[in-house]
Every structure is written in structure tokens, then in C-alpha cells.
N, C-alpha and C positions, 0 to 999 in steps of 0.2 A: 281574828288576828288582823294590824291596819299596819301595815308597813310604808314608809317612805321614803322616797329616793332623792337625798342633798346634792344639787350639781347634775344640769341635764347636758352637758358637752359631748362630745362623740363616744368618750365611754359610758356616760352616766344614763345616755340613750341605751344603749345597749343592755345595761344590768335594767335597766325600768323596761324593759320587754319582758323581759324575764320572768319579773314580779306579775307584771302582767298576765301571763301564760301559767302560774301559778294563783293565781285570781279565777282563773277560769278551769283550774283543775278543781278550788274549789279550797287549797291549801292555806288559802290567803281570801280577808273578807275586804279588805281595799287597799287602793293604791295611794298614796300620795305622793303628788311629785312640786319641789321646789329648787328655784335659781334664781339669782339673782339678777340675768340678764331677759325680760319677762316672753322675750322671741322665742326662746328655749322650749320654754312651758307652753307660748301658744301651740308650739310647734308639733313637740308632741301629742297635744290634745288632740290632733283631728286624728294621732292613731289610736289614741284611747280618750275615747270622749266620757268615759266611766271613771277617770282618773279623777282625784280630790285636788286640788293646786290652791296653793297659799303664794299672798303675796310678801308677808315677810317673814324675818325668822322668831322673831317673838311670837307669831299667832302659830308657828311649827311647833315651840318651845312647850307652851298652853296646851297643846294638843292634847287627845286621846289616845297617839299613834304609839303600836308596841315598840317596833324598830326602825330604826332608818339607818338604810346604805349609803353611806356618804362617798360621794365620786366627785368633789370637790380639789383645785389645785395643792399640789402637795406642801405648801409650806403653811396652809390653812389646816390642816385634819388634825394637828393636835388640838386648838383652840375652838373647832367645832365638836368633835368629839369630845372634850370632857365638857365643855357645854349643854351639850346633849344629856350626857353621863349624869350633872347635877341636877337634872331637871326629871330621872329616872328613866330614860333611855336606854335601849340594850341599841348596840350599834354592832356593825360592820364598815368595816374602816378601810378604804383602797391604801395600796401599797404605795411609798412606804410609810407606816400609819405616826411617821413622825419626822422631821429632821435631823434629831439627838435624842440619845440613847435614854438619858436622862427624861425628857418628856413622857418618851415612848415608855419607860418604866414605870413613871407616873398614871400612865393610862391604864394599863394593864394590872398595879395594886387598888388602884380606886375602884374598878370592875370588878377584882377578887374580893377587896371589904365589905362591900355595899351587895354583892352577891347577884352581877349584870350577868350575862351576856356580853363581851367584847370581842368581835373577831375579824379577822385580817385577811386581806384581799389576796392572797395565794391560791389562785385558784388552782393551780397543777397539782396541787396536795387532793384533788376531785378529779381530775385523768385518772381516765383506765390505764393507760399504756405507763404512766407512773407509778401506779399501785401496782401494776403485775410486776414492773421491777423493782418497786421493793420488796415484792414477797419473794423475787426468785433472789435477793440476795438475804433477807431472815431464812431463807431455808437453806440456805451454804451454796445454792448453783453459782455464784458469780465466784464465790471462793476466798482465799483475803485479797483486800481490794491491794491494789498500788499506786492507782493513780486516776484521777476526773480529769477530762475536759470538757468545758462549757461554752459553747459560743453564743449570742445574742445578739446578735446586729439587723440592723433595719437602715438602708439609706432612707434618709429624709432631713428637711430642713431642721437645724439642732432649735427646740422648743427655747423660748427665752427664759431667762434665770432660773436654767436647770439644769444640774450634770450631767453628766450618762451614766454614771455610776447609782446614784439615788434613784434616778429615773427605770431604769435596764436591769441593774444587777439582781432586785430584789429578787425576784423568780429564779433563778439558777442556782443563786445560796440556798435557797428553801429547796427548792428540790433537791439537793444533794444531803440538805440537811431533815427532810422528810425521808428518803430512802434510809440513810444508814445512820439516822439519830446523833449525829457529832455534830459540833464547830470547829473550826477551824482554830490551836492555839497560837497558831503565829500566823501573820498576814505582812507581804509586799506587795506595794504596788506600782504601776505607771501610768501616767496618764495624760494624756495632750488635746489643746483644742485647734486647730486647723484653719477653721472660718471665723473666725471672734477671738476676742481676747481673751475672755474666761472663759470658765466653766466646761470642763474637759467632754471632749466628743468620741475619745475610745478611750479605754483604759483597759490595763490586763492585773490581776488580781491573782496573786501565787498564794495560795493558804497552804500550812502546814497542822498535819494534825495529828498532834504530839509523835511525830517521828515515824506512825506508823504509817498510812498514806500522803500522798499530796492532788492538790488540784489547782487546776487554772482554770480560770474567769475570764474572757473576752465579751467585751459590750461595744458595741461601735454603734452612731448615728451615719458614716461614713460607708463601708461597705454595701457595695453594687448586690442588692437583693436581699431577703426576708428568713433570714436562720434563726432556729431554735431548737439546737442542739447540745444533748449529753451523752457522752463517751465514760463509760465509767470500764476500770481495765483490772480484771482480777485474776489469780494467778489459775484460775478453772477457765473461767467465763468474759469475755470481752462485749460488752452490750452498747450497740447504737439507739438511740433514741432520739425520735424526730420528736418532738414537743404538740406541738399544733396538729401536724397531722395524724400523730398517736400510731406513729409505725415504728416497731421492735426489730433489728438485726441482732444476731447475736453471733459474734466467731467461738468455734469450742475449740481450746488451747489442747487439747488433748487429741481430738479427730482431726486437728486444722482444718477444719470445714465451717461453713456459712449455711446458718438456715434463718427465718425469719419468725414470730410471735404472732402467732394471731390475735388481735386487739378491736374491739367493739368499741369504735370511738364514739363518744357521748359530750355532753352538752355542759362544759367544765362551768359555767355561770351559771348558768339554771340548777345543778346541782348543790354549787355553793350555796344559792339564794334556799334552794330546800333544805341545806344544812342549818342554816342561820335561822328560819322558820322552827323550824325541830327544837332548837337548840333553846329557843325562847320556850315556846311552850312547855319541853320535859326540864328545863333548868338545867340545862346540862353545859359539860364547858365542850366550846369546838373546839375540832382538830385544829383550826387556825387560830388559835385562841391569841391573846395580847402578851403572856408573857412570851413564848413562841416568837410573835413580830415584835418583839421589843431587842428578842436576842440578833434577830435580823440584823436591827438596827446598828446594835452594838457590832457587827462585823461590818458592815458598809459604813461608818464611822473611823474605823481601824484603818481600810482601805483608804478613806480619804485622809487622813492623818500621814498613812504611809507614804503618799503620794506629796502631800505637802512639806514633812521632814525627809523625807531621800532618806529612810530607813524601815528596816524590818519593827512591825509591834507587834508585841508579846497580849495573847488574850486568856485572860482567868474568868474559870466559869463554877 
């Protein structure tokens, strides 16, 4: 198996450790790594000097390589992945694996006809501490739900020609919508940028889902400190979830009491990268598969829609 890794930037380092550390389990028989800016590549090499690096993207194109994780800027990944895709590449696509919905559909039927591999950079869909709450709500502990809240925020400088909502929201829809399998049928939203003239630095994202829960979405570049939080509130079970650090509270509506989840936090990237590994070799579709991040896309599309007409949108699925 030769996997390779598009785009060596601060994340793209990150997931090409990974590949690495399954390289050396033995999961994976090489690395490749390519970017365009060639500092990148040198850079990495002296922690992987076993790595394969290319200097452009046609001799990537040529290759023999099974897949490539693409960690490339987000208004590129549609046109490098179906690139990729044409030339018989099974890919893994960072979020969000497209800018419109339309695209994103495009990538994820071209995957299913031609019979790839195509999957999307969610990694929380690979937390433990997410997978045990959604089994404790498929097994009825949370109870019917009534309401999520989601926060996302990070202060730091707002990234150039990028929203918060593209950028931030993708992870907190998919976990809500990885737990209890829905989208959202109607979505408002708000949104403001603060420091710049465009491109919104918080927005708050109200979904409705068809009458029977609701949820809110907070994403800020703005707020003082590093949140990654879900509240989901059922009429049994009230569950806090820390994202990152993979720690479970739960209030019981019935004892009014607080206890906590014990959770075996594990290595959400490395897991992924083993998922996508697997998923080449046995033919199998991933859990994060492309039409999955395609539906993504199509609700953080709505969201920005909502925000730009000053009205509620209606989503059919």
C-alpha cells in the first residue's frame, strides 16, 4: 500500500505523521509527500527521511500511489480531488471537501460510479468519546432529544479568504449528524466579521429538524480560548462533551445528579488514516464517505445563504 500526503502546511504535517507511524506498523509500504511550496517537503524530510517526495503534480498524477490525503487550502480540494479521482486515485479529502454543494456531489457520484474510495476529513466520526455517545443514544439513554448546543471557537488571527462558517462549522454538523443520523430541515443564520470587511469571523447557525429537535451552532475566530463543545439535551439524559479532550459528563433528568463517562481517549488522525488504509484494500465505503461530506456541504451552504438573504432555508433530503 503507497499512500500520499497533498499539502505539507501545519495540518498536512500532522496527518503525514501519521501515515508515517503506520508505515512503521507495517499498514502502509510508503509514504509520499508533496507541496508546492518545496520548504515544506524539505522540511519534513529530515523527520522522515524514508519519505518519497515529488516535485510536481503531474509526476504525482503518473504515480503508482494507492491514495492520497489531500491537506491542501480549501477552495482547491474539489479540483485536486477529482484530479486525482480521474487518474484512478482513491482519496481522503480534508473538510470541507468542497465549496458547493454541487461540486461536492460531483465528487462523491464520480467515486460511487467508477467504484473509489472517497472520504472526508471528520475525524470526530473516530473519537471514542463520540462513539460512546452515540451508542448511549441508539440505545434510548439520552431519551428523545430536544435540543444541541455546539460551540467552536478558537481566538486567532481570521485566515485570509476564509469564513468561519466553511472553515469551523464542518466538525459540529457531522458530529450531531453522525450521532443521531439527521440533517437539519430548516437552517437560520447570523453572521459578522469584526476585523475585515468580509468574510464572517462568528456566526451562530439555528437548525430545525423537522419540528422534532432543534440545535445551535456557534463558530467564532473571536473568542478568548480553544472550545470544542457538545451539549446534546434529552428528555432522560443531558450529555456534555468535550471534543478534544474526549471527556463525557452526563446530568440524569430523573436522579438530578451528575456523574461522568469513562473514555479512552485515542489518536482521531491516526485512526482515520487507518480507516482509509482498510477501506482501500477491503473496497469498502468509509464511515466518512463523500456522499456523507457532500450533505455536509449542502447544510453549511444553507447557513451561508441564510445569512446573506436575512431569511430562514428550507432543506429537502
Amino acid at each position: 500500500m503507497k499512500i500520499g500526503v497533498i499539502g505539507l502546511g501545519y495540518w498536512g504535517k500532522k496527518v503525514a505523521r501519521e501515515y508515517v507511524a503506520l508505515m512503521k506498523e507495517g499498514a502502509v509500504d510508503e509514504v509520499h509527500i508533496y507541496d508546492v511550496i518545496e520548504d515544506n517537503v524539505s522540511e519534513f524530510r529530515k523527520e522522515c527521511p524514508e519519505c518519497i517526495t515529488h516535485r510536481d503534480l503531474d509526476e504525482v498524477l503518473k504515480s503508482d500511489i494507492d491514495g492520497f490525503h489531500v491537506c491542501t487550502p480549501n477552495s482547491t480540494h474539489y479540483e485536486i480531488a477529482m484530479n486525482l479521482m480521474k487518474h484512478g486515485k482513491n482519496v481522503l479529502l480534508e473538510k470541507p471537501m468542497a465549496m458547493a454543494y454541487q461540486e461536492a456531489r460531483k465528487l462523491a457520484l464520480y467515486a460511487y460510479n467508477n467504484e473509489m474510495v472517497l472520504a472526508v476529513g471528520h475525524i470526530f466520526r473516530f473519537s471514542n468519546a463520540v462513539r460512546k455517545v452515540k451508542k448511549m443514544y441508539e440505545k434510548g439513554e439520552i431519551g428523545r432529544l430536544w435540543y444541541a448546543q455546539l460551540k467552536w471557537s478558537t481566538l486567532m488571527p481570521s485566515p485570509k479568504e476564509r469564513d468561519v462558517v466553511y472553515d469551523l462549522a464542518p466538525h459540529p454538523i457531522d458530529i450531531l449528524n453522525y450521532i443521531t443520523s439527521l440533517w437539519p430541515t430548516s437552517i437560520s443564520a447570523i453572521g459578522r466579521a469584526f476585523r475585515r470587511a468580509n468574510y464572517e469571523e462568528i456566526a451562530y447557525i439555528n437548525m430545525d429538524f423537522n419540528g422534532d429537535f432543534i440545535a445551535k451552532t456557534e463558530v467564532s475566530w473571536l473568542y478568548p480560548g480553544k472550545i470544542r463543545n457538545v451539549s446534546i439535551m434529552g428528555d432522560r439524559k443531558f450529555v456534555s462533551l468535550e471534543a478534544v479532550k474526549q471527556q463525557i459528563k452526563v446530568f440524569d433528568m430523573e436522579k438530578e445528579e451528575w456523574f461522568d463517562i469513562p473514555v479512552e481517549a485515542n489518536n482521531t488522525i491516526l485512526d482515520e488514516a487507518r480507516h482509509f488504509v482498510k477501506a482501500i484494500n477491503n473496497r469498502q465505503t468509509p464511515i466518512n464517505d463523500g456522499f456523507n461530506g457532500s450533505e455536509n456541504i449542502k447544510v453549511l451552504e444553507a447557513a451561508m445563504q441564510s445569512m446573506r438573504e436575512n431569511r430562514v432555508i428550507e432543506l429537502e433530503w
